[in-house]
C-alpha positions in Angstrom: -41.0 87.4 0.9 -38.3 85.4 -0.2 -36.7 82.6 1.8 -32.7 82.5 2.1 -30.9 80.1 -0.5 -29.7 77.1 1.7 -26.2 76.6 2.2 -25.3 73.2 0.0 -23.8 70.8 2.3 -22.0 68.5 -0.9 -22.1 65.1 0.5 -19.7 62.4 -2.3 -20.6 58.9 -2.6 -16.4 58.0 -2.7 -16.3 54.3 -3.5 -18.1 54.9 -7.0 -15.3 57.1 -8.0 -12.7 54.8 -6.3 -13.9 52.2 -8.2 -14.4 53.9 -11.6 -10.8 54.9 -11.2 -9.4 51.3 -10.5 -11.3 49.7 -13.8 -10.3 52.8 -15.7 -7.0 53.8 -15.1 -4.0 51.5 -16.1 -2.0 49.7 -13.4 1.3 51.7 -13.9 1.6 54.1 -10.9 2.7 52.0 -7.8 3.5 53.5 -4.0 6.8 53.8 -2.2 6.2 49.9 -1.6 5.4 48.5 -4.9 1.6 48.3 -4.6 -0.4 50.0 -7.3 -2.3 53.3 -7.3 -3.8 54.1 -10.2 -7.4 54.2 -8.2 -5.3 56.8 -5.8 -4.2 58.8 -8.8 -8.0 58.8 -10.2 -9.8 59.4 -7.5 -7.5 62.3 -6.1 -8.1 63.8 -10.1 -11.5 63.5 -9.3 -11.7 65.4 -5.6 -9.3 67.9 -6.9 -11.6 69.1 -10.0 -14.3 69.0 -8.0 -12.8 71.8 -5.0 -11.3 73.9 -7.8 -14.6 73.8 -9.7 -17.0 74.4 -6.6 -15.0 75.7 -3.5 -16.8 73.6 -0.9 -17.2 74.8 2.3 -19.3 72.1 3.9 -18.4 68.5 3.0 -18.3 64.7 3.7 -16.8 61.8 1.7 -18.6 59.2 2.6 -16.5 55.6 2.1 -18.1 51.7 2.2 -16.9 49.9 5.3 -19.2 47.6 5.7 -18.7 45.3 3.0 -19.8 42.0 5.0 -20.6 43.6 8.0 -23.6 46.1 7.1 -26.8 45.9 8.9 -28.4 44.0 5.2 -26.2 41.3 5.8 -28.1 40.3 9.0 -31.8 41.1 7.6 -30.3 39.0 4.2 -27.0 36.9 4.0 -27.4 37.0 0.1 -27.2 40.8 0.1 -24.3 41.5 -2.3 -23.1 37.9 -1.8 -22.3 38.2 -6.1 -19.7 40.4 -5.3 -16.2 39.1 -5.2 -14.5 40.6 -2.1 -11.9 43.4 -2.6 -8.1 42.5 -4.0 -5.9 43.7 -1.0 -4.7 46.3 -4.0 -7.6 48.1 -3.8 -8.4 47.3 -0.2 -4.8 49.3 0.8 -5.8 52.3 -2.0 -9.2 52.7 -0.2 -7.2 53.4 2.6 -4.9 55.7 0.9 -8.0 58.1 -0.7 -9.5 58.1 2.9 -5.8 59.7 4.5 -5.8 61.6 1.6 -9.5 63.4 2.1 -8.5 63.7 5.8 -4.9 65.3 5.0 -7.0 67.6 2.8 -9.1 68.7 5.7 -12.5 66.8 4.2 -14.8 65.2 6.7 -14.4 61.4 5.9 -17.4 59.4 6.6 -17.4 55.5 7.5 -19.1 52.7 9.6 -18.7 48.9 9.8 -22.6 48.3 10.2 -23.4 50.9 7.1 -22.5 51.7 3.4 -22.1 55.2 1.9 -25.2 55.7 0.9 -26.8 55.0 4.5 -24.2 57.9 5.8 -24.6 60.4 2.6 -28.6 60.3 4.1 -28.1 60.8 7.8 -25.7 63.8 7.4 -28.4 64.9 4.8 -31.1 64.4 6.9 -29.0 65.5 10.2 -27.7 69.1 8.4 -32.0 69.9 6.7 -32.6 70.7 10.4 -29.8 73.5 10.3 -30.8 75.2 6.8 -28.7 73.0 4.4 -29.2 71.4 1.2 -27.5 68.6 0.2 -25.3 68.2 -3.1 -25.2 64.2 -3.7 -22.0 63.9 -5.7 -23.2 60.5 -7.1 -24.7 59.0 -10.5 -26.1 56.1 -8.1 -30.0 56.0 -8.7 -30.6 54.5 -4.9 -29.5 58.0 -3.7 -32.5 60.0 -5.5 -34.6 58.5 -2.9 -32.9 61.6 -0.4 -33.9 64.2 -2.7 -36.4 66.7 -1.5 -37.0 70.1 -2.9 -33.5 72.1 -2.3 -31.5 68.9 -2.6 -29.7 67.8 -5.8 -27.8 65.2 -7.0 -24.7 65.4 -9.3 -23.3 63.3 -11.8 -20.2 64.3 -11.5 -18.4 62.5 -14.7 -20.9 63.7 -17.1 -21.8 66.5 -15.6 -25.7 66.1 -15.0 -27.3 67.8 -11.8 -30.9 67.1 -11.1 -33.1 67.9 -8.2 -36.4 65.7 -7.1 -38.7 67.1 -10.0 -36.0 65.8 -12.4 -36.5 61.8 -10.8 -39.5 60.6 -12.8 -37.6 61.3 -15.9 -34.6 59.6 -15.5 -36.2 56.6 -13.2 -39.9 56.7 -13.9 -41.5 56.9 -10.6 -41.1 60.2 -7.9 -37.6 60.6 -5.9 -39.3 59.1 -2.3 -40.6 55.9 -4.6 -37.2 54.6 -5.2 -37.0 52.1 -2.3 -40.5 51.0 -3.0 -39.7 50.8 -6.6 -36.4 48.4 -5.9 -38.0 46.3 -3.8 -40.4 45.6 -6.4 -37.9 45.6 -9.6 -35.6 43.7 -7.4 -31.7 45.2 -7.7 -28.9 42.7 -9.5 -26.1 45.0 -8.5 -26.5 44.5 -4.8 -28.1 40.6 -5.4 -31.8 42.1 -3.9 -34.2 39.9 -5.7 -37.2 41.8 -5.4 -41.1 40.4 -6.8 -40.1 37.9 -9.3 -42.3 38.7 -12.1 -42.6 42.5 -11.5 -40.4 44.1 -14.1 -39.4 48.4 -14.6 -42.6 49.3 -16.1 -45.1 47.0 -14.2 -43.3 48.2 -11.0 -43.9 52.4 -12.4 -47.4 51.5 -13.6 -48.7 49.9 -9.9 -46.5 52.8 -7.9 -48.4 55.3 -9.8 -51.8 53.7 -9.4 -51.1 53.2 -5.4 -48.5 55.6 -4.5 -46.2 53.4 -2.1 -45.6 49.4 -1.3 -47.7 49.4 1.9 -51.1 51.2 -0.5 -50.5 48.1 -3.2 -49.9 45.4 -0.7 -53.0 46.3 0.9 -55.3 47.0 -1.8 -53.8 43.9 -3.9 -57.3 42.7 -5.1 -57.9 46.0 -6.9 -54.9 45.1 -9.1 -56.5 42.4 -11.7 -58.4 45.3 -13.0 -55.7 47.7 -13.6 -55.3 48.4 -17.3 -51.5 46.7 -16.8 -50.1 44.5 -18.8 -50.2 41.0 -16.8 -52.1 42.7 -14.0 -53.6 39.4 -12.6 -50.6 37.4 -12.7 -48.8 40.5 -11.1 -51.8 40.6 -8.6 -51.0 36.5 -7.6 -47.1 37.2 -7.6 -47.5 39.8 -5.0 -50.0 37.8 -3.1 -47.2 35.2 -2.9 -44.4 37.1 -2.2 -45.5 39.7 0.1 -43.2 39.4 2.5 -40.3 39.0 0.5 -41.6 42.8 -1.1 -41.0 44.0 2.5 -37.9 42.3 3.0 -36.7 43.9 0.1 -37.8 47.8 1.0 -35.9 47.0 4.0 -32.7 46.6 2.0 -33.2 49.6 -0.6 -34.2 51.8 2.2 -31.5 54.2 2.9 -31.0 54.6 6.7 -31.4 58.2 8.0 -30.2 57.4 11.1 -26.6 56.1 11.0 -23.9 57.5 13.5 -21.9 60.1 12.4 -19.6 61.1 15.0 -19.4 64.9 16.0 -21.7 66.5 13.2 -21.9 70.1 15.7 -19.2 71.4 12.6 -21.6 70.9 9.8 -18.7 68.9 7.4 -17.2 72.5 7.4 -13.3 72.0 5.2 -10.8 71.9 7.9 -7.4 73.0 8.0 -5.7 70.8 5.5 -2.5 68.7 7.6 0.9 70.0 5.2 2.8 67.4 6.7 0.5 64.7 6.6 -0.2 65.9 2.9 3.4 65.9 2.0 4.1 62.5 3.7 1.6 61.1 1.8 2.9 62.6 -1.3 5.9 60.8 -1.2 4.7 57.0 0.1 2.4 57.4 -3.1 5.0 59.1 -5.0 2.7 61.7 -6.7 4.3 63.5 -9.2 5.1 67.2 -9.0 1.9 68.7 -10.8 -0.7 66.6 -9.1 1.4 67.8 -5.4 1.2 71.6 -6.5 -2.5 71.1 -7.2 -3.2 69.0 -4.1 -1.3 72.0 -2.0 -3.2 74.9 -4.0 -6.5 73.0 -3.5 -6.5 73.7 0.2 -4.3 76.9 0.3 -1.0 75.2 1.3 2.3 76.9 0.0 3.6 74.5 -2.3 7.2 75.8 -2.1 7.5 76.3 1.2 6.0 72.7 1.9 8.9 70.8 0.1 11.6 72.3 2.3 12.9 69.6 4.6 11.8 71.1 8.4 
């Protein structure tokens, strides 16, 4: 007996495109006031390939809110303290892509206590119970840790899909010892310092010997006779910074339990808002093409839309 393919629930970790456009694109698109665009007009290429190419019907784009404010900060102040904060450019074009995904009918995700990621995995884990799969439209390696059997994730830009069976290869340990991995390796992007000492392949080697954090922390005197490289200096680092391993799961941990609103929808595409859309249009003075598209993507007349009412 065969089981009923799940009904892919894509869930799109928006910032990384946001951000990809605003390094990528040149600075020669501005709004109705002045202030650029370009990571509006790259990030609105982005959402419109991927609902031509896939036809959604269940979706979320989940956006970072919590930039100072996110539950890390208060478990550790240094968390992402090596970012510089967001030019008021960007700030006001983050704004922009998230009136855009809501004049396009898309369920827009965001929280002032948690980041993308910690949203993308409570919808996940919220929508398993009611027969979905999830489609993680990310290339960010902390979101394999959600994978499980009928989940993948997608790199959208260069166009690599993988599921849980495909994590080992690209990270070298299973999907659900990502955190556990992190907190070991430590993480320079988000300033999580992890064992100091405990490198990629040390980290693999003892996750693959003891499965999870808690088995190695416990079991710590086994790990001088591991055949691994360093193993009894590894063995006295982790001895010394024990807590500062748990600290550190806490941060790479993706919450599964983030408010969400009304979820009783399941992220279904809503009825796009044509003057919303078309207000929007002008203010960031889209060109004609990328309005017809924009229109077409969510079954909006694009004629009939650009007659004053």
């Amino acid at each position: 007996m065969t089981t009923a393919p799940r009904t892919p629930l894509y869930l799109v970790d928006a910032s990384l495109y946001v951000f990809r456009a605003w390094h990528s694109i040149p600075d020669e698109f501005q709004d109705a006031e002045g202030w650029p665009t370009n990571a509006v007009h790259g990030f609105a290429r982005f959402l419109l390939e991927l609902i031509e190419r896939e036809r959604p019907r269940h979706i979320a784009i989940a956006f970072d809110e919590a930039l100072d404010s996110c539950f890390r900060n208060a478990l550790y102040p240094a968390y992402k303290a090596n970012r510089d904060p967001a030019p008021e450019a960007l700030r006001r074009q983050f704004g922009h892509c998230k009136a855009l995904c809501s004049a396009l009918g898309l369920s827009v995700l965001a929280h002032v206590e948690y980041e993308a990621d910690d949203l993308i995995g409570s919808a996940l884990a919220t929508m398993r119970a009611h027969g979905y799969r999830g489609v993680i439209v990310s290339a960010d390696k902390d979101l394999s840790q959600l994978l499980d059997g009928h989940d993948e994730q997608w790199d959208f830009a260069r166009g690599q899909r993988w599921t849980a069976e495909g994590v080992p290869a690209r990270h070298g340990v299973l999907a659900r010892q990502i955190a556990d991995y992190l907190a070991l390796t430590g993480d320079a992007v988000d300033n999580i310092p992890g064992v100091p000492g405990i490198g990629a392949k040390t980290a693999a080697a003892l996750l693959g010997h003891f499965d999870t954090l808690d088995a190695l922390l416990a079991r710590v005197e086994e790990v001088p006779f591991l055949r691994v490289r360093g193993a009894a200096s590894a063995a006295a680092r982790l001895r010394e910074h024990r807590a500062q391993a748990l600290l550190c799961r806490q941060l790479t941990t993706i919450a599964i339990d983030a408010p969400l609103g009304d979820s009783s929808g399941h992220f279904v595409r809503g009825q796009a808002d044509a003057s919303g859309l078309l207000e929007l249009c002008d203010r960031l003075r889209f060109g004609p093409m990328t309005r017809r598209r924009l229109h077409e993507a969510v079954g909006l007349d694009f004629a009939t839309s650009q007659v004053p009412s």
